[in-house]
C-alpha positions in Angstrom: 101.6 88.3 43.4 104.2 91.1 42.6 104.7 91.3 38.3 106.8 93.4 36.4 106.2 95.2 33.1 108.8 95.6 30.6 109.1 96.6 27.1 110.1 99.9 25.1 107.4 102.8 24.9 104.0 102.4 23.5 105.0 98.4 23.9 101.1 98.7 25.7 102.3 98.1 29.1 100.0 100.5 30.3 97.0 99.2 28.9 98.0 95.5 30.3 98.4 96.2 33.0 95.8 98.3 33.5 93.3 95.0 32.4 95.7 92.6 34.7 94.7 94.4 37.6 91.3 94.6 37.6 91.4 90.5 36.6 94.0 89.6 39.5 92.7 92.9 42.2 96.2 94.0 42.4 97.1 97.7 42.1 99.4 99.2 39.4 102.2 101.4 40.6 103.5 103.4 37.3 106.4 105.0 38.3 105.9 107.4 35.3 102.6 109.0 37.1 104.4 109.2 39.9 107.1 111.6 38.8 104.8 113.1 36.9 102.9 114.2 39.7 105.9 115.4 41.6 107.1 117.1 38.4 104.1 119.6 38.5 105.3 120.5 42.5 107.3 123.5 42.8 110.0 122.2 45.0 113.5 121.5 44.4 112.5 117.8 43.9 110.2 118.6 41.3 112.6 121.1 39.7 115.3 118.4 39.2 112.7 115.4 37.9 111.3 118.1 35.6 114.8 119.0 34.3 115.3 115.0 33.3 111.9 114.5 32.3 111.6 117.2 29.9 114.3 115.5 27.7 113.8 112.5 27.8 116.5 111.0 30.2 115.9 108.6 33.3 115.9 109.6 37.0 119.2 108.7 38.4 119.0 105.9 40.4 119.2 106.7 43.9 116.6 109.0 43.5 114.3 106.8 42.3 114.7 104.2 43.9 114.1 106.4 47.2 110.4 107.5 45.5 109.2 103.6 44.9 110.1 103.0 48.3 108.4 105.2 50.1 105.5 104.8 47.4 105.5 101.1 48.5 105.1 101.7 52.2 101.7 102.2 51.6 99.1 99.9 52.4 97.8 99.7 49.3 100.5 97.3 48.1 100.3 94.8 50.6 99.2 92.2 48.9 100.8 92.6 45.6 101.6 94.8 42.8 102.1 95.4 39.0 105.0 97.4 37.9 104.7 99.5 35.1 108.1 101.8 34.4 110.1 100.3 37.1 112.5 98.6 37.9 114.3 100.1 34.3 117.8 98.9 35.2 119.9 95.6 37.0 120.9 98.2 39.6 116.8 99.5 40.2 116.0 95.5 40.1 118.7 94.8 42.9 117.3 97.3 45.1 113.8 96.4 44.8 114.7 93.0 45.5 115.9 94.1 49.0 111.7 94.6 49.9 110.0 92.4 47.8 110.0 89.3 46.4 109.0 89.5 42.3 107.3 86.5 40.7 107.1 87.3 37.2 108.5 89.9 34.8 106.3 90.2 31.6 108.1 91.3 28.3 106.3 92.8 25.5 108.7 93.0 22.8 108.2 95.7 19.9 109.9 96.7 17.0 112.0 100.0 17.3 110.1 101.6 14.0 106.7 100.2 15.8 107.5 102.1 18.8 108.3 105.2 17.0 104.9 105.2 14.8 103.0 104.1 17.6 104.3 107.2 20.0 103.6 109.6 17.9 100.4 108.8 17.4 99.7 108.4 21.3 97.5 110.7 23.3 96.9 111.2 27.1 93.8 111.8 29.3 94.3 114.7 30.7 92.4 114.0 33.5 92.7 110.4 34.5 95.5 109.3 32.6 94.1 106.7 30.6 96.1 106.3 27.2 94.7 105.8 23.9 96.5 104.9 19.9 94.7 107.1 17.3 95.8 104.0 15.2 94.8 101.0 17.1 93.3 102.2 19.7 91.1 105.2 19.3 88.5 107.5 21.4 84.8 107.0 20.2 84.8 110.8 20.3 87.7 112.4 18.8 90.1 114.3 21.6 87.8 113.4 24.5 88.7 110.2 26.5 85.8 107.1 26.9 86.0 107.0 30.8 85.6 110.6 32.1 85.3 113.1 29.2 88.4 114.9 29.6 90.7 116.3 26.8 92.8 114.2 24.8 96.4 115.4 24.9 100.3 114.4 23.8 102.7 114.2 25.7 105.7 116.7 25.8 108.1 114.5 25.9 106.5 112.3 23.4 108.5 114.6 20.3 110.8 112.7 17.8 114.6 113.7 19.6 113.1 112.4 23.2 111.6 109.1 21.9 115.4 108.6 20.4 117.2 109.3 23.7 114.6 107.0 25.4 114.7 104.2 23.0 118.8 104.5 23.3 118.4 104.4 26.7 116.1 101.5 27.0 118.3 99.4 25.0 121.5 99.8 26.6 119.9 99.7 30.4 116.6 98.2 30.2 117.1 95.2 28.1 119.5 93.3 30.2 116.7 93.1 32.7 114.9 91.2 29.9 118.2 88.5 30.5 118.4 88.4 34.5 114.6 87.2 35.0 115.1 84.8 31.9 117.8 83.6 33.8 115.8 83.9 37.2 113.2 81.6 35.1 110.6 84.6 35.7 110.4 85.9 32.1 107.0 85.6 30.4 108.1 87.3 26.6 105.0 88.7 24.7 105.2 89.5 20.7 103.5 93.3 21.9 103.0 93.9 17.9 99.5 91.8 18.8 96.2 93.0 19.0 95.3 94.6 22.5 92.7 91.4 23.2 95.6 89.0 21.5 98.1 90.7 24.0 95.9 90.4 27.1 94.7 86.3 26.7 98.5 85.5 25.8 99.4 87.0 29.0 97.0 85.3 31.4 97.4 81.7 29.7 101.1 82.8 30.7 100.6 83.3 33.6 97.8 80.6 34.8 100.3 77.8 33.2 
């Protein structure tokens, strides 16, 4: 089964899917760790995600859509895949749609002011990657993550002026994917204001109907 994520920042798409996977066995590509990982390469690649990145603007589209090609060539993927971060536009959607077939495209809708008191409150693992809430969804020992011990960070790109350009963003290119899959009759939508558990059984009961 190949799914798709969507929904604004901090929506919890990456804790979703992260739980979806280990139920269904199918490996998460998050195009997010990806360029995040070639960011910290010092190549003109990484130079040029790094100098979108760092603002908060998307990777042009031919570019990425060259990165979750290649990332899909692996073997890994053969049997399916969750999306998290991509496809982020109609145009990404088309192109993926040329090597795979997608069967579902889950929604978890959130507030604008949710998303912006929800971010800034977000912290990374620096090691493994795993996110946490300090709100919702804290660390049982404050600034080190639960699975591995490593430090607790935020994100650069997680200030006030970058979650505006992002949410701007989102809205006037991410959202009309919310409309195709409706239209496909592939949209699952999610009230992602939930509770984490709440979230997660609404989304298998989804999907099992």
């Amino acid at each position: 089964m190949n799914i798709i994520f969507l929904g604004p920042q901090t929506s919890g798409k990456g804790t979703q899917t992260e739980r979806l996977s280990e139920k269904l066995n199918i490996p998460i590509l998050r195009s997010g760790d990806i360029l995040r990982n070639k960011k910290t390469i010092d190549d003109a690649e990484g130079r040029e995600i790094a100098s979108f990145i760092d603002v908060g603007k998307l990777i042009p589209d031919e570019m990425m859509n060259d990165i979750i090609k290649e990332e899909l060539q692996k073997e890994v993927y053969k049997n399916g895949v969750i999306f998290d971060g991509y496809p982020r536009n109609i145009l990404q959607e088309k192109h993926l749609e040329e090597i795979i077939n997608i069967d579902k495209a889950i929604f978890l809708d959130v507030p604008d002011a949710i998303v912006l008191k929800r971010m800034t409150a977000r912290r990374i693992c620096s090691k493994c990657r795993a996110v946490y809430n300090l709100s919702s969804n804290p660390p049982k020992e404050e600034g080190k993550c639960d699975k591995c011990q490593g430090d607790l960070i935020q994100r650069p790109d997680d200030t006030e002026s970058a979650i505006a350009v992002r949410l701007n963003i989102y809205h006037n290119l991410t959202e009309p994917l919310v409309n195709y899959y409706k239209e496909q009759d592939k949209l699952i939508r999610i009230d992602g204001t939930k509770s984490i558990e709440e979230v997660r059984q609404e989304i298998i009961n989804a999907l099992e109907n």
